[in-house]
KEDRENFI-370763 format. One record per residue (C-alpha): residue number from 0; x, y, z. Coordinates in steps of 0.001 Angstrom, whole numbers. Example, Ala and Ser with C-alpha at 12.3 -4.5 7.8 and 13.67 -1.06 7.14 Angstrom:
BEGIN
<r><k>0</k><x>12300</x><y>-4500</y><z>7800</z></r>
<r><k>1</k><x>13670</x><y>-1060</y><z>7140</z></r>
***
This chain:
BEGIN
<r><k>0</k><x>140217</x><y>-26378</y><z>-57609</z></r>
<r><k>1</k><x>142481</x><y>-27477</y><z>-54627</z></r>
<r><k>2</k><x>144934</x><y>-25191</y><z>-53639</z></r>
<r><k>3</k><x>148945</x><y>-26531</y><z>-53872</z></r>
<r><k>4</k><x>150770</x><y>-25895</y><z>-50942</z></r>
<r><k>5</k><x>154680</x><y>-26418</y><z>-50985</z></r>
<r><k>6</k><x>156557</x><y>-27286</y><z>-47652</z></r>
<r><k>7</k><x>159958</x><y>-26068</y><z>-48083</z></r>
<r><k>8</k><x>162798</x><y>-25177</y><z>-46260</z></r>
<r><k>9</k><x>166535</x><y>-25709</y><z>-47996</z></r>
<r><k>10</k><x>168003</x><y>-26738</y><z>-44253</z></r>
<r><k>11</k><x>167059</x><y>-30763</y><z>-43320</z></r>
<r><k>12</k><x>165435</x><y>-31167</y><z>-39645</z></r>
<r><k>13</k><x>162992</x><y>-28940</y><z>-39638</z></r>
<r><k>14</k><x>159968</x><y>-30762</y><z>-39606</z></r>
<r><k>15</k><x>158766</x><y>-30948</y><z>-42979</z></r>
<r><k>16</k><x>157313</x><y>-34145</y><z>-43215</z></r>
<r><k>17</k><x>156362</x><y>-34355</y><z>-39770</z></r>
<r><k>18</k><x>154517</x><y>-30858</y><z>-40150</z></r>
<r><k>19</k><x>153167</x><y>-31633</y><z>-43230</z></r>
<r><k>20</k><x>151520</x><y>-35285</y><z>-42655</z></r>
<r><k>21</k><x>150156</x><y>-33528</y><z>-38892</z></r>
<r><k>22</k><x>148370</x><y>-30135</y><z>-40623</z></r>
<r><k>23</k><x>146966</x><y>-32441</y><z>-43299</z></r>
<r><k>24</k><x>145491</x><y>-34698</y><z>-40385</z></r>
<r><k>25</k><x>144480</x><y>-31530</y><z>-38811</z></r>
<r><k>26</k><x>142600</x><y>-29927</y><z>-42150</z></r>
<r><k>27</k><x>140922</x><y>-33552</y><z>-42630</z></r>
<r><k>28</k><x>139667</x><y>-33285</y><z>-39508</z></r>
<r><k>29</k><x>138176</x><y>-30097</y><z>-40229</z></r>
<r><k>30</k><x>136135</x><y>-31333</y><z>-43091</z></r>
<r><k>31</k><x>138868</x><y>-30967</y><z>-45927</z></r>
<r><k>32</k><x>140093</x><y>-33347</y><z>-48642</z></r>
<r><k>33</k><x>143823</x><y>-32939</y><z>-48574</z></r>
<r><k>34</k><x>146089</x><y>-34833</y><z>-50928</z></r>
<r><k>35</k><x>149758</x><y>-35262</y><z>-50021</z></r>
<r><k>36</k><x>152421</x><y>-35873</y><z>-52150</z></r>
<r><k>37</k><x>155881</x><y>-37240</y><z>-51025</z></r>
<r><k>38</k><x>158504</x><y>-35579</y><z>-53303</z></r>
<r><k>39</k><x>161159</x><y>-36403</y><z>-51453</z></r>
<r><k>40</k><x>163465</x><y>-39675</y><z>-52102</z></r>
<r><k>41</k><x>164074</x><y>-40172</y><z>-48245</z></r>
<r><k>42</k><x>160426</x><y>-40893</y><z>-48375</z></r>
<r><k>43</k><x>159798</x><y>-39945</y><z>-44523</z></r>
<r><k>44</k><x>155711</x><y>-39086</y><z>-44737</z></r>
<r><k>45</k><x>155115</x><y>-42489</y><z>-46681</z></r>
<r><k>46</k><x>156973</x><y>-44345</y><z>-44293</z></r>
<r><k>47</k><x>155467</x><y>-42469</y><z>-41149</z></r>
<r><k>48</k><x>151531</x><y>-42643</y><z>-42844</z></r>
<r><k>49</k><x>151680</x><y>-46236</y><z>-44178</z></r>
<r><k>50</k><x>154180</x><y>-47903</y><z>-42019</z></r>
<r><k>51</k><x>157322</x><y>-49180</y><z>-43133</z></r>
<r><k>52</k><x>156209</x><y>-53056</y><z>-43843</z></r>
<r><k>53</k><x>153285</x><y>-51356</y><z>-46320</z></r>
<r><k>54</k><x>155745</x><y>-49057</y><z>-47547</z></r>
<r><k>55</k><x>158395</x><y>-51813</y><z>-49032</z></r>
<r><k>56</k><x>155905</x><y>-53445</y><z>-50005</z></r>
<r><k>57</k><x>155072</x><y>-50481</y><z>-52356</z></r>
<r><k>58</k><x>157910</x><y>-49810</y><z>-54045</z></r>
<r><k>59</k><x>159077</x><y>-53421</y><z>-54275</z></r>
<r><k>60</k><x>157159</x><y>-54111</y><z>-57199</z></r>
<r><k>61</k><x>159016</x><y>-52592</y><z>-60139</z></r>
<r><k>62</k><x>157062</x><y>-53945</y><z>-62679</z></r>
<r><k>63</k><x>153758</x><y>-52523</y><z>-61393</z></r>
<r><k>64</k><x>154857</x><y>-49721</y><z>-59177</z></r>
<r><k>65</k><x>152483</x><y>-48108</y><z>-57016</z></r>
<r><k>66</k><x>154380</x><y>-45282</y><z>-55843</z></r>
<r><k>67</k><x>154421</x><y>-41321</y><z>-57434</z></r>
<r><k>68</k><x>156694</x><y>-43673</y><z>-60370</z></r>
<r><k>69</k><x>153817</x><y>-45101</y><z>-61618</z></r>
<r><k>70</k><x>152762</x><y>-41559</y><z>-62410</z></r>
<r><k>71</k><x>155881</x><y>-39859</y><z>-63749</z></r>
<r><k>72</k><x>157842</x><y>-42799</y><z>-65501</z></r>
<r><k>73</k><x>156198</x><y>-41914</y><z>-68818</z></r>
<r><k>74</k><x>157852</x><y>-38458</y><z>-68449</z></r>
<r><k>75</k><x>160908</x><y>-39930</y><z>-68938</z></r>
<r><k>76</k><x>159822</x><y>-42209</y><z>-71484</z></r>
<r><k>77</k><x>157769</x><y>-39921</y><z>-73574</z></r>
<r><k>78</k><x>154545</x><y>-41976</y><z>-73187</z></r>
<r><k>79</k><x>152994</x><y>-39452</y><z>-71158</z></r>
<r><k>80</k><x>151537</x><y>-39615</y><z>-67192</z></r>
<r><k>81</k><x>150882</x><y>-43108</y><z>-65933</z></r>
<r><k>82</k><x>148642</x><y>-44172</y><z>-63421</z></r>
<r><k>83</k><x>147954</x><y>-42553</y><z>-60266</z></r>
<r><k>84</k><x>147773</x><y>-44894</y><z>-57159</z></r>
<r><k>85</k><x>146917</x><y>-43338</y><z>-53865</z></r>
<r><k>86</k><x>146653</x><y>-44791</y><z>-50365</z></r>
<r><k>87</k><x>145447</x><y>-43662</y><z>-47026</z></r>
<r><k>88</k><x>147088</x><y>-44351</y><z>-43210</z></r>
<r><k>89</k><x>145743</x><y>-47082</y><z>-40571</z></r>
<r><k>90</k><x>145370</x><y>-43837</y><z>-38420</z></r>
<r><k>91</k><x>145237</x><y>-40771</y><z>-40231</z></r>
<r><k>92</k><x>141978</x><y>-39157</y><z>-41484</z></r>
<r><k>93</k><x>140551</x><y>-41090</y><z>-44315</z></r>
<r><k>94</k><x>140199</x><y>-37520</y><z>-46161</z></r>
<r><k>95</k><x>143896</x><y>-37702</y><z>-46189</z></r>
<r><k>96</k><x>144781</x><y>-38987</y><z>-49415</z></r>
<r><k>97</k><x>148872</x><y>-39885</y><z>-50211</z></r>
<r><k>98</k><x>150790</x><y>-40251</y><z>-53609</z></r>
<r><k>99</k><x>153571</x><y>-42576</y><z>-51653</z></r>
<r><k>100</k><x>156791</x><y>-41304</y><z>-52661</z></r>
<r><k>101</k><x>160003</x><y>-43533</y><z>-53878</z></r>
<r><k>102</k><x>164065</x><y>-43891</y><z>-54155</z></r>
<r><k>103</k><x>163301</x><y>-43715</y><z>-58006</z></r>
<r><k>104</k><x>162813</x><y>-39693</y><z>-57507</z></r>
<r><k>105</k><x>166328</x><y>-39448</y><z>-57583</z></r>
<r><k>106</k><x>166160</x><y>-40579</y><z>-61042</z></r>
<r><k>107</k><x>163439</x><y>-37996</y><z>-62263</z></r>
<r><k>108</k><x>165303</x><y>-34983</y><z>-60490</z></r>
<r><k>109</k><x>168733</x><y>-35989</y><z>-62494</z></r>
<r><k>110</k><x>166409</x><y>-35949</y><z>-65832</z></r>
<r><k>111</k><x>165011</x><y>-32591</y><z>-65436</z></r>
<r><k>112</k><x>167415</x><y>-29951</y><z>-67110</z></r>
<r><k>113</k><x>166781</x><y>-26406</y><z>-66553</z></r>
<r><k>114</k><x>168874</x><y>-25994</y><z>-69949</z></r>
<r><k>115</k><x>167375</x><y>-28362</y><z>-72148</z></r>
<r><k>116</k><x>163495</x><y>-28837</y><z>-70451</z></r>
<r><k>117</k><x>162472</x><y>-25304</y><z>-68897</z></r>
<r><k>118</k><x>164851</x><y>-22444</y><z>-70515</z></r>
<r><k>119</k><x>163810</x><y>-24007</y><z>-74143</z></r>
<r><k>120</k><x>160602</x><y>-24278</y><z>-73786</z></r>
<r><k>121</k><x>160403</x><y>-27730</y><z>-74956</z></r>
<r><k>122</k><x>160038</x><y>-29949</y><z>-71672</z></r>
<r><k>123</k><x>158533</x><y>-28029</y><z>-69550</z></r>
<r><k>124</k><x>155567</x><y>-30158</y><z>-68747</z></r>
<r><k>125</k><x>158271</x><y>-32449</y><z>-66641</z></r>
<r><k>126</k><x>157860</x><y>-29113</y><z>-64413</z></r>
<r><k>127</k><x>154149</x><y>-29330</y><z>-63937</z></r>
<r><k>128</k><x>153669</x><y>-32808</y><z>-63787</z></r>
<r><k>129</k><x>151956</x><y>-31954</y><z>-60122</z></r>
<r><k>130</k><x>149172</x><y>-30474</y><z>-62022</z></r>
<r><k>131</k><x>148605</x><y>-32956</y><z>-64301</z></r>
<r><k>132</k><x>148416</x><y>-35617</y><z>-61385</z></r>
<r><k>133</k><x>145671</x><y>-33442</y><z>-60078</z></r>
<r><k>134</k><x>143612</x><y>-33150</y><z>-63031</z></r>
<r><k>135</k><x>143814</x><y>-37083</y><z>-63938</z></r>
<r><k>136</k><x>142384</x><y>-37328</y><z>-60089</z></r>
<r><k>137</k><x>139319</x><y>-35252</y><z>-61148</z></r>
<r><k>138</k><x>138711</x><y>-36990</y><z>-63884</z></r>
<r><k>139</k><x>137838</x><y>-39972</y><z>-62054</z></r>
<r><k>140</k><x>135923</x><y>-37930</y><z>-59186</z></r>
<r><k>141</k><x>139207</x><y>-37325</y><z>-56389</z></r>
<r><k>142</k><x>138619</x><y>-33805</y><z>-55416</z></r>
<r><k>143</k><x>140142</x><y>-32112</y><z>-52838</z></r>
<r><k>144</k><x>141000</x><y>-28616</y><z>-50863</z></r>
<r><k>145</k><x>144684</x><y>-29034</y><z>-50418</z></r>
<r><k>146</k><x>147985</x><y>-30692</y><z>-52446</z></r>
<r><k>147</k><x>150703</x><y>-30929</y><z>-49860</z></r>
<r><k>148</k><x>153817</x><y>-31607</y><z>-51297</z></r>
<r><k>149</k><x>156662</x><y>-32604</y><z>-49026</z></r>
<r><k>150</k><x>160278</x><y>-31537</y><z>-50367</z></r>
<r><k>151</k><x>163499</x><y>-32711</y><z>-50077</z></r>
<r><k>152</k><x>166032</x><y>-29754</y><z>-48783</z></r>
<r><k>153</k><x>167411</x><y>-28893</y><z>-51826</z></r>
<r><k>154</k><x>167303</x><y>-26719</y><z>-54652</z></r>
<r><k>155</k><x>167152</x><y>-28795</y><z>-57373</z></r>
<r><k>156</k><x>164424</x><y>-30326</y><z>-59863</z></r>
<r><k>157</k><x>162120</x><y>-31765</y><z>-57384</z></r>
<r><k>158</k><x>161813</x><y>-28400</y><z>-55834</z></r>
<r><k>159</k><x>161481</x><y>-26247</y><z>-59017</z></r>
<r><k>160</k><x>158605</x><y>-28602</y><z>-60137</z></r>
<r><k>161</k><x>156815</x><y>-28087</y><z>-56767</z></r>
<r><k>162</k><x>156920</x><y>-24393</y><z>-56504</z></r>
<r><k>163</k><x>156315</x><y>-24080</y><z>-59707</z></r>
<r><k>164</k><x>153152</x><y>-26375</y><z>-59432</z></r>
<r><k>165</k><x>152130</x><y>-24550</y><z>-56063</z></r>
<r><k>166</k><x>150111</x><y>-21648</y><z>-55389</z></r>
<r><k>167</k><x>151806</x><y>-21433</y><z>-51725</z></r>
<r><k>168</k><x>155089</x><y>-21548</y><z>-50570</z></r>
<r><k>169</k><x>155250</x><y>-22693</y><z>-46309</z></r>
<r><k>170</k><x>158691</x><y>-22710</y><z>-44974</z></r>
<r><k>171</k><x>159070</x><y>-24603</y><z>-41559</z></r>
<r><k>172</k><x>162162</x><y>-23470</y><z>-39301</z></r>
<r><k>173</k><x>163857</x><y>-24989</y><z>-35937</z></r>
<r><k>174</k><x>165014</x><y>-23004</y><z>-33492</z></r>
<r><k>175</k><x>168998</x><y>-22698</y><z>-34763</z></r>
<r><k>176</k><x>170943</x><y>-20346</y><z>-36632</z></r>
<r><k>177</k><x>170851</x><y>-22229</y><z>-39568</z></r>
<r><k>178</k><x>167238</x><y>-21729</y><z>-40392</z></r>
<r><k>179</k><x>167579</x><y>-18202</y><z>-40633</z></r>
<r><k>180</k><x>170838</x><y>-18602</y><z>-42822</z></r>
<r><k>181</k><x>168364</x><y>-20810</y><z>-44899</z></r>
<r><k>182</k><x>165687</x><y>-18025</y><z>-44919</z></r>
<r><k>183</k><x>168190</x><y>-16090</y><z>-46743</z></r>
<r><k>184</k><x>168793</x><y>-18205</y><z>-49248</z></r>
<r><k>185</k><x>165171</x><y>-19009</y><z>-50181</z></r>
<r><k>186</k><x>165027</x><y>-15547</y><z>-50885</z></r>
<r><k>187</k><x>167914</x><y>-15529</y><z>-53661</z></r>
<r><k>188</k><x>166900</x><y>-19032</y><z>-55366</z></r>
<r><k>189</k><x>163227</x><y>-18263</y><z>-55636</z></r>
<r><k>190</k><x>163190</x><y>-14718</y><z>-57705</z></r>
<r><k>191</k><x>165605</x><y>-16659</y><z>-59603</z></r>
<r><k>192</k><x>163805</x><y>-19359</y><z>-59971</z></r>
<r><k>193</k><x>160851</x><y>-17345</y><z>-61373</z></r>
<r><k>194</k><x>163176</x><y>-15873</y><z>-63693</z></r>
<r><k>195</k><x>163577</x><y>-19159</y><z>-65491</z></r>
<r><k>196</k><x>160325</x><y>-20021</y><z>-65178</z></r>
<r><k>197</k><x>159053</x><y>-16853</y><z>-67178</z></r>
<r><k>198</k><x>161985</x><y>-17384</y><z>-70160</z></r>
<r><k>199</k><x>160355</x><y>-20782</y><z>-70456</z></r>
<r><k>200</k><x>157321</x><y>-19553</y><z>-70405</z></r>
<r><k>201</k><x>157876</x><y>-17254</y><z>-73252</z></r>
<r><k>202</k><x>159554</x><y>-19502</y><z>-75246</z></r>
<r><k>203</k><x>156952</x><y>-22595</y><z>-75300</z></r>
<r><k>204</k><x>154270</x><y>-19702</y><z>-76401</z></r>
<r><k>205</k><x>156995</x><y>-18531</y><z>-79109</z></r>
<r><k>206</k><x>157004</x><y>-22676</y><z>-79830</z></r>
<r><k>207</k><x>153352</x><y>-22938</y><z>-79946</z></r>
<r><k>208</k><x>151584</x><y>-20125</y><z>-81514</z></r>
<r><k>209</k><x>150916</x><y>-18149</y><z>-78226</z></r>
<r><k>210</k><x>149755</x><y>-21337</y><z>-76410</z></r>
<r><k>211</k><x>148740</x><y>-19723</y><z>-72851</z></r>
<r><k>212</k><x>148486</x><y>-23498</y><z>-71196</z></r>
<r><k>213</k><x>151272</x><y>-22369</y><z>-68559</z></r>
<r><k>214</k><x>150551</x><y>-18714</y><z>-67741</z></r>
<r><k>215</k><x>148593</x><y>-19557</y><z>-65171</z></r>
<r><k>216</k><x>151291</x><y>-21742</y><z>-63330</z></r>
<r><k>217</k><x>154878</x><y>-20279</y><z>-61784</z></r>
<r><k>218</k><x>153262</x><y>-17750</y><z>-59369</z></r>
<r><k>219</k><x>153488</x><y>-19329</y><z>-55840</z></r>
<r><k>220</k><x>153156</x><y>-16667</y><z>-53136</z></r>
<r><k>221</k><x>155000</x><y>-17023</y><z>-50234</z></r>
<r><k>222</k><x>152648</x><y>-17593</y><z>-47429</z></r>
<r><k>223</k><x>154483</x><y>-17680</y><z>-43840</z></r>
<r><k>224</k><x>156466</x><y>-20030</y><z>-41831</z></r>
<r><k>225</k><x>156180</x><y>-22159</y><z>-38812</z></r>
<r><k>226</k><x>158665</x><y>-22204</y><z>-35896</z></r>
<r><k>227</k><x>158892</x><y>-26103</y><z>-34960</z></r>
<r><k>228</k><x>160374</x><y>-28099</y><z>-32062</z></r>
<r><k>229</k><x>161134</x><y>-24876</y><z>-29512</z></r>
<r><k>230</k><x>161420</x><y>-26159</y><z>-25982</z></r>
<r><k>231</k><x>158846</x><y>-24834</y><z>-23074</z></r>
<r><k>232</k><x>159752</x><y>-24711</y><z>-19342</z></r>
<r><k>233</k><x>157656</x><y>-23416</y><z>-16577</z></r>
<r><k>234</k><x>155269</x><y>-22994</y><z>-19353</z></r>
<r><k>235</k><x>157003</x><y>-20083</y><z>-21798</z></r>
<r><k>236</k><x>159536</x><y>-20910</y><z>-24564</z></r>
<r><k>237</k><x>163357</x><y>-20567</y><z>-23478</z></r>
<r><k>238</k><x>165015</x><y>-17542</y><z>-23860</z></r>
<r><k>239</k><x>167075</x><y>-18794</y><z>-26410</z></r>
<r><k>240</k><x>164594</x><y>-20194</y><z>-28424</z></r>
<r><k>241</k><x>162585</x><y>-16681</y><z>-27901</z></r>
<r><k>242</k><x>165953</x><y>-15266</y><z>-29055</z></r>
<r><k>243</k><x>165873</x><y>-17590</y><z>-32097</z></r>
<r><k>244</k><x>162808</x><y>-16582</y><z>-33076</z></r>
<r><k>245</k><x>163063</x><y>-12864</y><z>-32924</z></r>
<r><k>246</k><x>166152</x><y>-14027</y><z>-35067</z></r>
<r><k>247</k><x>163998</x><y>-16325</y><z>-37931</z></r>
<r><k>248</k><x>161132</x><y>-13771</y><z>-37535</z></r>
<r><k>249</k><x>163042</x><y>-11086</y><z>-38734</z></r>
<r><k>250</k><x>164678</x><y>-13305</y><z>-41467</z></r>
<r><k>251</k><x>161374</x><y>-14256</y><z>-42750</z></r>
<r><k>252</k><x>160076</x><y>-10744</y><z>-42903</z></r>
<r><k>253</k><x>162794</x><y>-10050</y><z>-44953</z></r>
<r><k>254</k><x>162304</x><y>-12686</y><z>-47179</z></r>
<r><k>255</k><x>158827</x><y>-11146</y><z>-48007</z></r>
<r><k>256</k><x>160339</x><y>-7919</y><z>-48358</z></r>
<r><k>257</k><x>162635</x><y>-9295</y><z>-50812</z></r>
<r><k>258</k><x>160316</x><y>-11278</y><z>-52673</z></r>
<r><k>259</k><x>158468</x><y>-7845</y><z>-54000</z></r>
<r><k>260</k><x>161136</x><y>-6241</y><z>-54788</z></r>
<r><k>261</k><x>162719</x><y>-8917</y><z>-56999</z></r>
<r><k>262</k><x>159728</x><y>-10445</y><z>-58683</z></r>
<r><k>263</k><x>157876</x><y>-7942</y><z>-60433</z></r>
<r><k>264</k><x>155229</x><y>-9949</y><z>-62626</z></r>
<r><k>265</k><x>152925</x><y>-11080</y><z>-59452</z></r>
<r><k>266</k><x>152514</x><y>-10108</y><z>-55864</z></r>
<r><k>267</k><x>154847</x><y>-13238</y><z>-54789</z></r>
<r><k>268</k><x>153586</x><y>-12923</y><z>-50664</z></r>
<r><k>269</k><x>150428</x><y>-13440</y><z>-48880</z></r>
<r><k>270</k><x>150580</x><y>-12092</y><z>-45507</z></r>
<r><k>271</k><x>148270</x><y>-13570</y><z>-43490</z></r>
<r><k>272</k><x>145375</x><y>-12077</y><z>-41041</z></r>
<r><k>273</k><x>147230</x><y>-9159</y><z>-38569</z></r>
<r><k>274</k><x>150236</x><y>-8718</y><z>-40473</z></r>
<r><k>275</k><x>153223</x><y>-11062</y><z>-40650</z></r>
<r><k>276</k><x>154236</x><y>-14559</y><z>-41386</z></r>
<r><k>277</k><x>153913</x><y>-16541</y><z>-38881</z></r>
<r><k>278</k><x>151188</x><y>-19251</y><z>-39500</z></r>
<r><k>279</k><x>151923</x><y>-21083</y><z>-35952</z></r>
<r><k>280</k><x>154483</x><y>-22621</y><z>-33704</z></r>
<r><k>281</k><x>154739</x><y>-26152</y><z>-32802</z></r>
<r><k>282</k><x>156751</x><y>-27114</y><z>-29492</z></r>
<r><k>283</k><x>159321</x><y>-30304</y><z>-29120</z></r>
<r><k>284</k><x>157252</x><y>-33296</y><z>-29239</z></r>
<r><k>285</k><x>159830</x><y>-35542</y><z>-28022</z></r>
<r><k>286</k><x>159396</x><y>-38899</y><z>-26922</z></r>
<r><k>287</k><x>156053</x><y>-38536</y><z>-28711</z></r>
<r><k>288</k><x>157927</x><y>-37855</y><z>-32359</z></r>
<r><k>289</k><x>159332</x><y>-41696</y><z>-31971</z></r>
<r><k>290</k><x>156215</x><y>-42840</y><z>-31115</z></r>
<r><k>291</k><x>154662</x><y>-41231</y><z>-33284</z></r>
<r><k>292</k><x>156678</x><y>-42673</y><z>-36088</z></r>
<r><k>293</k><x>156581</x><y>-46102</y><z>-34524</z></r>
<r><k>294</k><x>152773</x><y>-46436</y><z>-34434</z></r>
<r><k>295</k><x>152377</x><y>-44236</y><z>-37921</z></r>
<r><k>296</k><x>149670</x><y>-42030</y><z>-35630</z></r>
<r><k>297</k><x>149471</x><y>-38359</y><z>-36369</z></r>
<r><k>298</k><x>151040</x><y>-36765</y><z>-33127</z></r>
<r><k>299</k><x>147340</x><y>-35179</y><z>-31431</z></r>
<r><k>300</k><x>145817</x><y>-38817</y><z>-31780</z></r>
<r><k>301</k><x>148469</x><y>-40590</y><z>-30078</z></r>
<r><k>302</k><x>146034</x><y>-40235</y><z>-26851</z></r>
<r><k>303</k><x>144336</x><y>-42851</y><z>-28806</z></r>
<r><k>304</k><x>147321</x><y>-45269</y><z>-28474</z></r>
<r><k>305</k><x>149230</x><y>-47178</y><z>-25559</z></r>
<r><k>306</k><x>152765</x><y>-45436</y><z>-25336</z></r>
<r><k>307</k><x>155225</x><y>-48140</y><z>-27349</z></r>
<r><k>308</k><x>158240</x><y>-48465</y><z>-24952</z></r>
<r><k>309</k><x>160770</x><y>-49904</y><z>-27255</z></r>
<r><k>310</k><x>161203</x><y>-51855</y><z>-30878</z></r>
<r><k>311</k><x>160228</x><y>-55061</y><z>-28987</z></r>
<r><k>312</k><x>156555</x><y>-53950</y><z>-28492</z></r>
<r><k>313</k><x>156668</x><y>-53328</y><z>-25144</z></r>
<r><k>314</k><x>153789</x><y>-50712</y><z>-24275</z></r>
<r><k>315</k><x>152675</x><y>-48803</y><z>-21060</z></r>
<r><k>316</k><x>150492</x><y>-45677</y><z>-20475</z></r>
<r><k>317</k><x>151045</x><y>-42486</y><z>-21430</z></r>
<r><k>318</k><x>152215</x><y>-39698</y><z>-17557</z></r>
<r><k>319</k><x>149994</x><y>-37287</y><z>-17501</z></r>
<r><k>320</k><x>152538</x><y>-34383</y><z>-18384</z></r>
<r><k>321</k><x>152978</x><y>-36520</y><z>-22191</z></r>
<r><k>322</k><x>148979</x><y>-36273</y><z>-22352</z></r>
<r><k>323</k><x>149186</x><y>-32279</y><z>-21435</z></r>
<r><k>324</k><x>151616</x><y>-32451</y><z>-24510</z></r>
<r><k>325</k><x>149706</x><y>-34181</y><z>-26930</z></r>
<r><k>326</k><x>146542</x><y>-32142</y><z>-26261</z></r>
<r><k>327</k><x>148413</x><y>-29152</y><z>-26797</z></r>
<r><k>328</k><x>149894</x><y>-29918</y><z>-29734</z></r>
<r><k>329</k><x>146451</x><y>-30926</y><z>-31139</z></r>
<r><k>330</k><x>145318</x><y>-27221</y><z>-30025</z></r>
<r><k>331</k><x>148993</x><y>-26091</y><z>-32039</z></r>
<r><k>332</k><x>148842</x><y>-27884</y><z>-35026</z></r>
<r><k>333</k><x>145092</x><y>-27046</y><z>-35490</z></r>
<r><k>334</k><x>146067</x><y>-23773</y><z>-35039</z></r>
<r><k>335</k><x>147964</x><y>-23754</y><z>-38123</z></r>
<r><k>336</k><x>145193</x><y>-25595</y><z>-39624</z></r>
<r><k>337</k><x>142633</x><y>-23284</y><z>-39344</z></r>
<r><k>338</k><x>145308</x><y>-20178</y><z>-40569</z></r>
<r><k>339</k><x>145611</x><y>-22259</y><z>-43570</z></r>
<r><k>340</k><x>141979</x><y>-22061</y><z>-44149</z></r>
<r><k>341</k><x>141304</x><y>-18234</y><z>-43263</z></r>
<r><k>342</k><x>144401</x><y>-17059</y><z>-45218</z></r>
<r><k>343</k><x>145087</x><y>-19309</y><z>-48024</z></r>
***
């Protein structure tokens, strides 16, 4: 059974999608079938995997979408799941399997009520649709390792259906005083969170003879964080971005500490091997990020590529200090890829 990962972090700019599309490239390579989904309306990692010409093309056709709508429309419409359509990138890992995302999300967030779906008991598959999606996959032999679901930074529906579809809980953070104000607030919204999702819970079982289809779900442990997009000089990380991190590190311990004391039902953390949080950091890509986007490459295989100078085309070779960067964010990003593996 593959293992549901949520990306999350309530602040924007923090890497999410960038993270999340370069780790799944990164597990792929290591022999795993990852599946990501983009939950997000922005729809950033379907743009940056499948290009932006592909992606229009996508969710253009209304009548026959073939976006995550296709999927969840019925929800709305009380036919039940639809169709799941999933694509792979020109120049990701063909084990990299994505559930393109669409503007239409908005739609689906707006029609899932806390009141009237989860607290009552009476819509709360809207909240698990994730794990539907995965088991209609099976049926027709898609198997994989890893869901990565990429999250807009909010709290609302989207969000509550992820975590509550997700085993783990990753939270990416930038090197700024707002990520650890974020931190903070992940760790009032989620106990909370877990709250409602247990008075649903109950009340579907009191609605269905004792039903125990959703005891399993709503327990997502919160497994570590990655600092992103810190700045290196004479080959150490800046002073204030080491400052920032002692900051976010401390933030995120917290936010385990919390965690255990305010959800009670599960363990809700999974520290991972030595002690801590911290899956892995990830430096400042950049000129490469642009690129990156630009020639929908995963950022350790732009090596692979002729360095795209500007929107005309124009392309020239990579300096030898941007090659030093991309191989070491291929030894970063693995990095986290391989924690993923040992810990999760």
């Amino acid at each position: 059974m593959a293992k549901f990962i949520s990306i999350f972090n309530n602040k924007g700019g923090v890497g999410k999608t960038t993270l999340t599309w370069n780790i799944a490239d990164a597990l792929a390579e290591r022999g795993k079938r990852v599946l990501l989904v983009d939950f997000d309306p922005q729809c950033n990692l379907s743009i940056a995997m499948l290009g932006s010409d592909k992606f229009k093309e996508l969710v253009s056709n209304h009548v026959s979408p073939k976006t995550v709508r296709a999927f969840l429309q019925g929800y709305l419409q009380n036919t039940g799941p639809g169709p799941v359509v999933i694509h792979t990138g020109p120049h990701t890992n063909d084990n990299v399997k994505l559930i393109a995302g669409d503007f239409w999300l908005n739609v689906y967030s707006d029609a899932l009520s806390v009141g009237n779906d989860l607290l009552t008991g009476n819509g709360i598959a809207k909240f698990t649709a994730l794990r539907t999606l995965e088991v209609k996959l099976s049926e027709r032999g898609e198997v994989f390792d890893y869901i990565m679901i990429d999250l807009p930074p909010s709290f609302g529906g989207l969000v509550r259906s992820s975590i509550y579809s997700s085993d783990y809980l990753i939270v990416p953070c930038t090197s700024d005083t707002f990520s650890e104000y974020c931190i903070g607030l992940i760790a009032q919204m989620l106990p909370q969170f877990i709250a409602d999702w247990e008075n649903g819970v109950d009340r579907f079982r009191q609605n269905n003879y004792g039903s125990s289809e959703y005891d399993s779900l709503g327990k997502p442990k919160y497994a570590g964080w990655i600092f992103n997009g810190y700045d290196t000089r004479s080959k150490k990380m800046l002073r204030a971005d080491q400052a920032h991190y002692a900051n976010i590190e401390g933030a995120n311990n917290k936010l385990g500490k919390d965690l255990v004391l305010n959800i009670k039902s599960y363990n809700p953390v999974r520290e991972i091997d030595g002690g801590g949080f911290n899956i892995g950091n990830v430096e400042d890509m950049n000129v490469l990020m642009q690129n990156s986007l630009w020639l929908n490459v995963p950022a350790s295989k732009l090596d692979q590529h002729l360095q795209v100078k500007n929107l005309t085309g124009d392309k020239q070779k990579w300096s030898q200090a941007q090659l030093d960067l991309i191989k070491k964010l291929k030894v970063q990003i693995g990095g986290i890829a391989d924690s993923i593996i040992n810990n999760l």
